[in-house]
N, C-alpha and C positions, 0 to 999 in steps of 0.2 A: 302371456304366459309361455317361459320356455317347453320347447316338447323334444324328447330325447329324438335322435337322428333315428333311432334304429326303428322307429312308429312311421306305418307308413301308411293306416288308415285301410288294408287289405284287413286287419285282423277284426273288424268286423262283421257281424253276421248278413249273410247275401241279402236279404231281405232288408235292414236298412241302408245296405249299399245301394239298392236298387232305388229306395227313396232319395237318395242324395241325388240319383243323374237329372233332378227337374232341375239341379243346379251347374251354373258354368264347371265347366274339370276343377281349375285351379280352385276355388271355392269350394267345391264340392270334398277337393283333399284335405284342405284346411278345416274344415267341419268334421269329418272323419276324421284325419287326428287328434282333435281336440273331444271327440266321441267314446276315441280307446282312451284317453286318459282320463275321463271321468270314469268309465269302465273298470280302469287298472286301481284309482285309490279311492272307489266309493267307501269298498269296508275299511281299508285300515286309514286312510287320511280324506276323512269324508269334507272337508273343508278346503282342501288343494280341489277335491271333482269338483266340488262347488262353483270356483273362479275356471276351472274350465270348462262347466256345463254352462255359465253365463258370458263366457268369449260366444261357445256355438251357438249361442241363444242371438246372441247380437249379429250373428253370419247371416243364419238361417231362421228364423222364428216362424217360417211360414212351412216347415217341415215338421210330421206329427212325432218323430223319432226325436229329434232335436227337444223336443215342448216335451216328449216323455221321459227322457235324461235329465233335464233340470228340474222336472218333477222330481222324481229319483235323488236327486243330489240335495235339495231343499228340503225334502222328507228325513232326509240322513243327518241333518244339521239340524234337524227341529224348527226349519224354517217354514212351519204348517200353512200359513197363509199362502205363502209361494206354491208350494207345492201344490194346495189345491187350486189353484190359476193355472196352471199349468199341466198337472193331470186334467181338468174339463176342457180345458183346447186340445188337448192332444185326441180324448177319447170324442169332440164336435168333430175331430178330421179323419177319424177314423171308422166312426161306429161301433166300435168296440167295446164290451163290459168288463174286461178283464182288469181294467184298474177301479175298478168300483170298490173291492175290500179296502187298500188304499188310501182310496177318497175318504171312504166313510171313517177311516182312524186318523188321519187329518183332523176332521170334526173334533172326534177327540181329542186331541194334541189342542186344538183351540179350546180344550172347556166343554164341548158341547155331544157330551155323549148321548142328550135325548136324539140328536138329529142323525147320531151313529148308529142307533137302533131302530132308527125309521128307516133308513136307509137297506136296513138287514132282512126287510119285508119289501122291498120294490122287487116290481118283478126282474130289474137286471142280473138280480139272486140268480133267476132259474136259467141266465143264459151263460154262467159260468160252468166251469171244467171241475172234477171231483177238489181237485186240487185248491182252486179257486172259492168252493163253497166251501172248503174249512178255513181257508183265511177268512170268509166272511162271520163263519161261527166264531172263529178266533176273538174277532174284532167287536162284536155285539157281544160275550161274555166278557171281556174288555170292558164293556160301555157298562155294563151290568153293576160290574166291579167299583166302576165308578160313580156309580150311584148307590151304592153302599149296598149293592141287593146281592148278596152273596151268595145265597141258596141260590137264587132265581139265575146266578152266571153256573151255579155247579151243575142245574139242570139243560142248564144251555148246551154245556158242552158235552152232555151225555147223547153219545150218537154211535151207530151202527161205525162207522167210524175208528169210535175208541175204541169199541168193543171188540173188532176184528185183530188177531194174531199178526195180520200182514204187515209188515215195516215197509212205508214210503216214506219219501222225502219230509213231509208233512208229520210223519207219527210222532215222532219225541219232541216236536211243541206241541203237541195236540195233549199227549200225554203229560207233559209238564205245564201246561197252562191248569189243564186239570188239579193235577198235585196242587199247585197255588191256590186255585180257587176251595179246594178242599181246607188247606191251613185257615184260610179265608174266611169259612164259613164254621171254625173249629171243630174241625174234624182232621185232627194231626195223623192218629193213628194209620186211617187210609190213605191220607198222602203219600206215608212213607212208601207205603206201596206202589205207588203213580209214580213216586221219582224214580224207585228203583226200573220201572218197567220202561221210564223216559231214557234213563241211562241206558238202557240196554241196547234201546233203538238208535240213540246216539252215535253214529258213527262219526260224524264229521264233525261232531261238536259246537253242535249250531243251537243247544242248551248249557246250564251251570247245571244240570240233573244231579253229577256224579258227587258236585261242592255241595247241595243242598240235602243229600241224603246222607253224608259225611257229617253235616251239624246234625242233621236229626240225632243222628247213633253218637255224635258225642266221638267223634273224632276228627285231630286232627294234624295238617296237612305240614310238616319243614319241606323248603326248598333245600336241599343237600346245595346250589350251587348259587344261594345268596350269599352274595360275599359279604353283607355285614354280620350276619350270623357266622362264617366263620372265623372274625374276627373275634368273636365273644369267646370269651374262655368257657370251660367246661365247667359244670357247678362244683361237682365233683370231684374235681381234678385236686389231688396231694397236692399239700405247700409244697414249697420248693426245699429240700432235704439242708440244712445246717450242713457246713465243712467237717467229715470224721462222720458223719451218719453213716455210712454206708458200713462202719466197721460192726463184725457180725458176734462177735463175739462180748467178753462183759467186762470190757476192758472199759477208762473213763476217757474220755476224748475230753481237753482242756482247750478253751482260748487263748490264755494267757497267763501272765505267770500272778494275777489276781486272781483269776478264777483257783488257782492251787492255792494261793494263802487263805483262802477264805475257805476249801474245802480239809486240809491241815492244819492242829494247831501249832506255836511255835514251838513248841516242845518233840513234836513226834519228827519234825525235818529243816535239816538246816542247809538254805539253797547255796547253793554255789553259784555264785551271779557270772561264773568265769564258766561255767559249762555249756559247754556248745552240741550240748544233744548228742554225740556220736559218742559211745560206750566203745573202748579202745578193748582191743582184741585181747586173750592170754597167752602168753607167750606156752612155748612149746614144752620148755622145762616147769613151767607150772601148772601144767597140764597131766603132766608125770606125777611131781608132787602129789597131786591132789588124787590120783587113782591110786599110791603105794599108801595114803594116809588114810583111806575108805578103812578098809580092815579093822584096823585100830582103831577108830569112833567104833566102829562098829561092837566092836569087843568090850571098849568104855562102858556102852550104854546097856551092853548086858550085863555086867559085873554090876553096874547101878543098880536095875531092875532087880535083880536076885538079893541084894543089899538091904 
């Protein structure tokens, strides 16, 4: 697997660096880069760490850091068998309980959520971190869920926990696991309220809190910058205005010289097929004429009237 030049195996943490020096240098860099790169595209291209959690795998497998990356990378792919191979080696070289939440949702992923809820009463429970026993609750309301015991996950997750005001890293799944297990158990109403509280803690966006309380209330969401949507026309949007529309007044705008025979009968106009549209000016003397000749009608049509 290619690895960009500018990875040089320094960016990560002191502590598996310090695991690599059981290995020769030159090998030791080569497994550290191939480390940051699982690192770099677990979330967005969990299938590229993949192929480089199982290069470092093939370097070093006798390193717990190594066997804890391809756990990680196998987990992200849904490759549940892998991963739980490989989380149990890592945590036989370390002693460690911190991937036991983990493990136990592997189980699940294979089908076997009764072994994920045994697992949530071994005592490795009590040797994790506050942080660590809500992944484990997490994971056993999970298993709950998937045994169809709905109440019994919504009780699961009711913990000093939820209950507490304080926002850590943990609160908005904790709180939106909740919300679901609520829907879950048909109790819609208080969901709403869990998501809205998931969202709130949502900083990082490490939930859909904001998309699932958005359906509840019945609304929803245009991207202003999908471009197939702005290809679609407006529903709305005026035809396109006929040639002469725009004229404002209540005058008749014609197409053609059909459209005037058929609003005309022969008798009321007779066309002149040699007229070329432009009405020829009045001359200056007929402009005279017609202002000394006003009076005179004028006079006509009173002597009429009075008649």
């Amino acid at each position: 697997m290619p690895i960009p030049e500018d990875v040089t195996g320094f960016e990560l943490d002191a502590d598996v660096r310090q695991e690599l020096k059981s290995l020769p240098k030159t090998l030791a860099d080569d497994v550290a880069r191939n480390l940051v790169m699982v690192a770099r595209l677990l979330d967005s291209e969990p299938e590229e760490a993949y192929q480089y959690s199982r290069v470092a795998l093939r370097l070093a497998s006798r390193v717990a850091a190594v066997r804890e990356a391809a756990g990680f990378a196998s987990y992200m792919t849904q490759r549940y068998s892998e991963a739980l191979t490989e989380f149990r080696a890592a945590r036989r070289m370390t002693g460690r309980a911190d991937l036991w939440p983990v493990m136990a949702d592997c189980e699940r992923g294979l089908g076997r959520p009764e072994r994920a809820l045994a697992m949530a009463g071994e005592p490795e429970v009590k040797q994790l971190d506050k942080a660590g026993q809500v992944e484990m609750r997490l994971v056993a309301a999970g298993a709950r869920s998937d045994m169809e015991q709905f109440d019994a996950a919504v009780v699961t997750l009711q913990s000093p926990e939820l209950a507490s005001s304080a926002v850590h890293p943990w609160t908005a799944r904790l709180r939106y696991a909740y919300a679901e297990a609520l829907i879950a158990a048909g109790r819609g109403e208080e969901a709403r309220d869990w998501f809205a509280k998931a969202a709130e803690a949502d900083t990082d966006g490490s939930t859909n809190a904001s998309e699932r309380l958005a359906e509840i209330d019945g609304v929803e969401f245009t991207d202003a910058l999908d471009p197939e949507l702005a290809e679609e026309p407006l529903q709305d949007e005026a035809p396109a205005k006929k040639r002469g529309a725009d004229v404002s007044d209540d005058r008749v705008i014609f197409e053609d010289e059909e459209d005037v025979e058929e609003y005309y009968d022969e008798d009321d106009l007779e066309i002149d097929e040699d007229f070329d549209g432009v009405v020829p000016e009045r001359s200056q003397d007929a402009e005279d004429e017609a202002k000394r000749s006003e009076p005179a009608a004028k006079a006509e049509d009173k002597d009429g009237a009075q008649g």
